[in-house]
C-alpha positions as CSV (number, residue, x, y, z in Angstrom):
1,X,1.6,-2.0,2.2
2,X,4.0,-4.9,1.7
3,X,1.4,-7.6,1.2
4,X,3.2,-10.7,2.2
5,X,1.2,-11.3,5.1
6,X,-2.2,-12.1,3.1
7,X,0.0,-15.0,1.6
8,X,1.6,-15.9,4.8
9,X,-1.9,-16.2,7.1
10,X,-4.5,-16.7,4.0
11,X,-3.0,-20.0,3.3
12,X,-4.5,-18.6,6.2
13,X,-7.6,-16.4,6.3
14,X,-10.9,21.5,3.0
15,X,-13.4,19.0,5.0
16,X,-16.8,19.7,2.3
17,X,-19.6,17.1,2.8
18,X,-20.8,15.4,0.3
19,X,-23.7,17.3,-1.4
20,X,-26.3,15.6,-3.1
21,X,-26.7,19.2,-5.3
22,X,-22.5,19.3,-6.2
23,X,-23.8,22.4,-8.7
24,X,-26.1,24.2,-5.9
25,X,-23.5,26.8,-5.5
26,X,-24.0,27.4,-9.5
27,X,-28.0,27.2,-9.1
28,X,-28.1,29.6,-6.9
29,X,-26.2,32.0,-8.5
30,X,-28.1,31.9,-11.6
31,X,-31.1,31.8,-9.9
32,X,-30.5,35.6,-8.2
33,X,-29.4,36.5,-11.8
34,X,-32.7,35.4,-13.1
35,X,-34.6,37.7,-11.3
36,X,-32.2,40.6,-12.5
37,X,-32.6,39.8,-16.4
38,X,-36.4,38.5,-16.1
39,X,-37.7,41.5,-17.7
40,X,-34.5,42.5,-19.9
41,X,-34.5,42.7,-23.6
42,X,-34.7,39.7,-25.4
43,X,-31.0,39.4,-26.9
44,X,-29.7,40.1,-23.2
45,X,-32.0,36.9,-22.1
46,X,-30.4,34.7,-24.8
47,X,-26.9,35.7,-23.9
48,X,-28.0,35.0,-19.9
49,X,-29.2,31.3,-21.2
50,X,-26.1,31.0,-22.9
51,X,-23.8,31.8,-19.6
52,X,-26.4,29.4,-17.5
53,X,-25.4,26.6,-20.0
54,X,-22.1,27.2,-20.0
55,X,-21.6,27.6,-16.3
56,X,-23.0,23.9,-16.1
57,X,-21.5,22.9,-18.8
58,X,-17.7,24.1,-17.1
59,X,-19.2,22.7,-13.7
60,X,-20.2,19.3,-14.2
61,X,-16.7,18.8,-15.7
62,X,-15.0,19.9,-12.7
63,X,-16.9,16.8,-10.8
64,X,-15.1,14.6,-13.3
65,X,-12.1,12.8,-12.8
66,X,-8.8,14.7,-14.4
67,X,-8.4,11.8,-17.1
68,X,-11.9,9.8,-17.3
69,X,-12.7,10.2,-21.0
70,X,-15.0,7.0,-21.8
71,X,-15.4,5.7,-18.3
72,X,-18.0,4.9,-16.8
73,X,-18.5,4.5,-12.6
74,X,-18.7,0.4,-12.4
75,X,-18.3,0.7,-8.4
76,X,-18.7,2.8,-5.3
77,X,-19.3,3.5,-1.7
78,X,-20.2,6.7,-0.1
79,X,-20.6,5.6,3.2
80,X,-23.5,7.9,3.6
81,X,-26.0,5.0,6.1
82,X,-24.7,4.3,9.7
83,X,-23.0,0.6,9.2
84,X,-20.7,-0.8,6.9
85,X,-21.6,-2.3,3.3
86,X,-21.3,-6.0,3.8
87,X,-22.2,-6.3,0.3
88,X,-18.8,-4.5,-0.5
89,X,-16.3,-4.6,2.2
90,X,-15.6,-7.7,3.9
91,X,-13.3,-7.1,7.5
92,X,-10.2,-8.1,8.5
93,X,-9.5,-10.0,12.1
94,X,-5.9,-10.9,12.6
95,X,-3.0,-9.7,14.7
96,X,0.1,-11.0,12.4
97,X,1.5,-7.9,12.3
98,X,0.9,-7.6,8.2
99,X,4.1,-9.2,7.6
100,X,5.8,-5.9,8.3
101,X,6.4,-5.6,12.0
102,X,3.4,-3.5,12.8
103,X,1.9,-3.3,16.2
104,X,-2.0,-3.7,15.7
105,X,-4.1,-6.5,16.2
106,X,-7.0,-5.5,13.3
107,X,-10.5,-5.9,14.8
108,X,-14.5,-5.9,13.7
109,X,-15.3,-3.5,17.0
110,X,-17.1,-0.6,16.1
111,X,-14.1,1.1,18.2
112,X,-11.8,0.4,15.1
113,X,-14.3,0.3,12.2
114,X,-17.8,2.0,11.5
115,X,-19.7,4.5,9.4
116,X,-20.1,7.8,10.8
117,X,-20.7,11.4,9.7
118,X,-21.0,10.1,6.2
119,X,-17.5,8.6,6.7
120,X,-15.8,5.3,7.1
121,X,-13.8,5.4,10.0
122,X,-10.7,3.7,10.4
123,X,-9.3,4.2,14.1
124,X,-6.0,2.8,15.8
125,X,-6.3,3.2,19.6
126,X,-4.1,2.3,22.7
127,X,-5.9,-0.1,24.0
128,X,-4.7,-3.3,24.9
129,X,-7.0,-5.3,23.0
130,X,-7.8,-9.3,23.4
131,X,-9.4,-10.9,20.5
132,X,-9.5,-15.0,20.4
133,X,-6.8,-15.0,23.5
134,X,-4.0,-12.6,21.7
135,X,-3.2,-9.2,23.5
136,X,-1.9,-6.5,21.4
137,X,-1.4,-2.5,22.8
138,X,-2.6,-1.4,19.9
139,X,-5.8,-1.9,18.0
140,X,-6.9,-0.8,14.8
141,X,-9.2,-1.9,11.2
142,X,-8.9,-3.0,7.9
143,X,-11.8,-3.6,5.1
144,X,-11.5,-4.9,1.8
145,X,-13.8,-5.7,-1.5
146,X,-12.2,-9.3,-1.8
147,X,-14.6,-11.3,-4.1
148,X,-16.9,-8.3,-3.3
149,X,-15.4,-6.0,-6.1
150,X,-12.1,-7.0,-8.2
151,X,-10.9,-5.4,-11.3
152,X,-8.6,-5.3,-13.7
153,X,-7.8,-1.8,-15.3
154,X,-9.6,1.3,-14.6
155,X,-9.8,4.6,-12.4
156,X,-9.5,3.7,-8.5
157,X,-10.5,6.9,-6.8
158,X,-10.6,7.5,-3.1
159,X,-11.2,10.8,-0.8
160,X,-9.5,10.5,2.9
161,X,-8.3,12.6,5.8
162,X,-5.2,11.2,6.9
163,X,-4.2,10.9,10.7
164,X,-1.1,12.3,12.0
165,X,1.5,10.9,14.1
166,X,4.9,9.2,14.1
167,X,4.2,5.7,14.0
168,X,0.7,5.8,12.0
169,X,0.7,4.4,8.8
170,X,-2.8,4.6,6.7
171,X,-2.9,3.2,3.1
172,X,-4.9,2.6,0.3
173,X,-3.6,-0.3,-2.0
174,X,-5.0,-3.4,-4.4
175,X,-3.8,-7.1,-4.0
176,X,-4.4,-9.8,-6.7
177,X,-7.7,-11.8,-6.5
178,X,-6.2,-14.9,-7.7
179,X,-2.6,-15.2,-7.3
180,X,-2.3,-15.8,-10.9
181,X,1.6,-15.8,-11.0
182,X,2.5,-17.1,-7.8
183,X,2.8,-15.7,-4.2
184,X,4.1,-12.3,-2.8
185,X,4.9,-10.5,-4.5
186,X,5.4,-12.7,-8.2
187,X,1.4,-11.4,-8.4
188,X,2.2,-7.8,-7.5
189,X,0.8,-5.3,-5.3
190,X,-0.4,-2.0,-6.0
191,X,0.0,0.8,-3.5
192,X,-1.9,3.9,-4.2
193,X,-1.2,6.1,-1.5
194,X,1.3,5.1,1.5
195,X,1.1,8.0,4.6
196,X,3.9,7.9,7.2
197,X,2.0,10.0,9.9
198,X,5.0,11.7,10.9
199,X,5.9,13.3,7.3
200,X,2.7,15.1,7.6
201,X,3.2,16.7,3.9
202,X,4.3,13.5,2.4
203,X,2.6,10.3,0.7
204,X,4.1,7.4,-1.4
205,X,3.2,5.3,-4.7
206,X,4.6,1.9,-5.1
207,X,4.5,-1.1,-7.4
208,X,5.1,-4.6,-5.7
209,X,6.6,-7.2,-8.7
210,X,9.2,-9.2,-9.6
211,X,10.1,-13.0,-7.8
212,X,8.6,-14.2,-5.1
213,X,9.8,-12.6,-1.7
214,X,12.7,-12.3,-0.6
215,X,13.8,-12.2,-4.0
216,X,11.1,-9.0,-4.8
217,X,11.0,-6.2,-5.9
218,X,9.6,-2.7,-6.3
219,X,9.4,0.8,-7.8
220,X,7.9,4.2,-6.6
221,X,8.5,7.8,-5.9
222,X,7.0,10.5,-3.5
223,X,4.6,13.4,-3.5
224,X,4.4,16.4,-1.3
225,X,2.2,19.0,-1.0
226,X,3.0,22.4,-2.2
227,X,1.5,23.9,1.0
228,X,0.1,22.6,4.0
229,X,-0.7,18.5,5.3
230,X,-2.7,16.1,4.3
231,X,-4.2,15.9,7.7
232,X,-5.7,19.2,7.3
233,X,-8.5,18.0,5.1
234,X,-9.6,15.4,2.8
235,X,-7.7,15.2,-0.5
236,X,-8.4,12.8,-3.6
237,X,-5.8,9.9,-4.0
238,X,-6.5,8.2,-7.5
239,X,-4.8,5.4,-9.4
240,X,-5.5,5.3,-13.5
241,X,-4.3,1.6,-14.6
242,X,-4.0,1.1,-18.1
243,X,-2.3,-2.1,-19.8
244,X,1.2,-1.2,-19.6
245,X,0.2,1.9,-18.0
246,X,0.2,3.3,-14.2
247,X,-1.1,6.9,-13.3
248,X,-1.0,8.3,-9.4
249,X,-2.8,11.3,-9.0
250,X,-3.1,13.7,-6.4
251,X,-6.2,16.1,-5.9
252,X,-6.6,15.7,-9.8
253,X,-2.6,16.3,-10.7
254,X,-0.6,13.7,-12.4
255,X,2.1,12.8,-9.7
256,X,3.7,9.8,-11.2
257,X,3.4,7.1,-14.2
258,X,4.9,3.9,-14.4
259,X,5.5,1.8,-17.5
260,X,8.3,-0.8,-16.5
261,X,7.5,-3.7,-14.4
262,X,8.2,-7.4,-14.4
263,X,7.4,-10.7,-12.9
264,X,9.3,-14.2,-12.7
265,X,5.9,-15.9,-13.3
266,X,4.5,-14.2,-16.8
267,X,5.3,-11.9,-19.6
268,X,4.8,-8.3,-19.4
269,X,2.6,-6.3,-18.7
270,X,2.1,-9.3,-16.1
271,X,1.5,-9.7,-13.0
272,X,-0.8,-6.4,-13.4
273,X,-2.8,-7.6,-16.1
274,X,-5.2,-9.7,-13.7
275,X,-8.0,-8.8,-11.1
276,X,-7.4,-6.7,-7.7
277,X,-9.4,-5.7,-5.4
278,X,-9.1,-3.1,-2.8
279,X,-7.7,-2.5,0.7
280,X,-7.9,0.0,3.6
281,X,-5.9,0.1,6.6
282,X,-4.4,2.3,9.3
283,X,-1.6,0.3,10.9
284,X,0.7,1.4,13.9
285,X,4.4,1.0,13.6
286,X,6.2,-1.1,11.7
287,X,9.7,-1.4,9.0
288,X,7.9,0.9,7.2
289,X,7.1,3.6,9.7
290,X,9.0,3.0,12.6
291,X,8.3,3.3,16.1
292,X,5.1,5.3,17.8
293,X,6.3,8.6,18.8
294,X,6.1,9.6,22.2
295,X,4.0,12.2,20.9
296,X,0.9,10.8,19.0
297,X,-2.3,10.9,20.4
298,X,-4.9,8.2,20.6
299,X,-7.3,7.1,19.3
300,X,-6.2,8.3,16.0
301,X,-8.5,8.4,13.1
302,X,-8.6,7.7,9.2
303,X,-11.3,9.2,7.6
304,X,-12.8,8.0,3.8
305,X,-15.4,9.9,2.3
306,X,-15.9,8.2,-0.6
307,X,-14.4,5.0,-3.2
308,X,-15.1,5.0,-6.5
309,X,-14.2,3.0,-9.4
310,X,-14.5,3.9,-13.4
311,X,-13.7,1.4,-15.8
């Protein structure tokens, strides 16, 4: 998401459930063995202890982010109560179009934003909505942890099911707290996943930097799937940001890293070398995306299971 907008208007304001046992599967199976070897000799019980240890060992490493050695989770959301976090997530009412064109006006209804399912749900609909006397045909919701969670470095980690079609445009990306090198995008912006609903395999990575706009600039590549859509299920989007150092990952694999970016207002590694904070979105239409296709249905609906952060 090209962030220009909160410059323009702030200087003007597989679908698993989350389990609360993520080892049951593992429990249970050594459970039925137990019954098995409860009476075997005694070197067959040690080795059985042995494979219950390891088992455990190999499966509470698999909940672990890919690259997380000597973090430690600073901040998160699971969205498992039936109302948003206000503690966390503050919401976003405007209908400037995010300084890209789009269609939406972003609400506080329940219609576009609530928990649900153990979800926060983001939904765009066709609607015609009227908030403070502006009409837009399209309605939609943003959250973000401004002054509610900012950070600089660490592991930003979030699990969504992504809405298809043409004209959708969901997105999880970080904007600086404080502006510390000037406006958009001298500051930066950091997009860790971009979704054009119609490119249903397909989601981008981008780094915002450079001089202040029109005069910015920016760097990123793609990622598809091997096999099937990321509207199918949910699927892990992660950003690992080191000084000097970005890492996108997909579902755990290492997609992209950057290590070259610049600024007009500091030295490098600015302007990422300052606190973000986090923002969620689905937009409709837009430079970006294009136009709504005749073809997608509303209301449409992005789906986060869970944000979590690891510093």
């Amino acid at each position: 998401m090209a962030g220009l907008e909160e410059h323009l208007i702030e200087r003007r304001t597989f679908s698993v459930r989350k389990s609360k046992f993520p080892n049951a599967h593992i429990v249970q199976s050594i459970t039925q063995q137990k019954e098995v070897f409860m009476h075997a000799p005694l070197f067959l019980r040690i080795v059985f202890a042995g494979t219950c240890v390891a088992l455990l060992s190999v499966s509470s490493m698999a909940q672990k982010p890919s690259v997380n050695t000597g973090r430690k989770l600073v901040w998160e959301d699971n969205f498992d109560g039936d109302s948003l976090d206000y503690s966390k997530w503050g919401v976003e009412v405007n209908a400037f179009g995010g300084g890209n064109g789009e269609l939406q006006i972003f609400t506080d209804r329940k219609d576009n934003i609530r928990v649900e399912g153990g979800n926060l749900i983001l939904e765009a609909r066709r609607d015609n909505a009227n908030i403070m006397g502006t009409t837009r045909e399209y309605s939609s919701g943003r959250v973000r942890t401004k002054n509610r969670g900012d950070w600089k470095y660490g592991r930003i980690e979030v699990r969504a099911k992504l809405p298809a079609g043409a004209g959708l445009w969901p997105a999880i990306w970080m904007l600086p707290t404080g502006d510390k090198y000037g406006g958009w995008a001298k500051s930066g912006e950091i997009d860790i996943m971009e979704f054009r609903g119609q490119n249903t395999n397909e989601v981008l990575g981008t780094l915002h930097y450079g001089d202040a706009w029109p005069k910015n600039t920016s760097s990123g590549k793609e990622y598809k799937l091997p096999e099937g859509n990321f509207t199918d299920g949910f699927h892990t989007f992660a950003i690992e940001w080191q000084a000097g150092k970005m890492q996108w990952f997909v579902d755990g694999k290492l997609v992209q890293t950057q290590t070259k970016w610049s600024t007009t207002g500091g030295a490098f590694p600015a302007p990422f070398d300052q606190k973000f904070h986090l923002l969620l979105n689905l937009s409709v239409g837009g430079g970006f995306v294009g136009p709504v296709g005749a073809n997608t249905k509303f209301p449409a609906q992005y789906m986060i299971d869970y944000v979590r952060v690891y510093q």
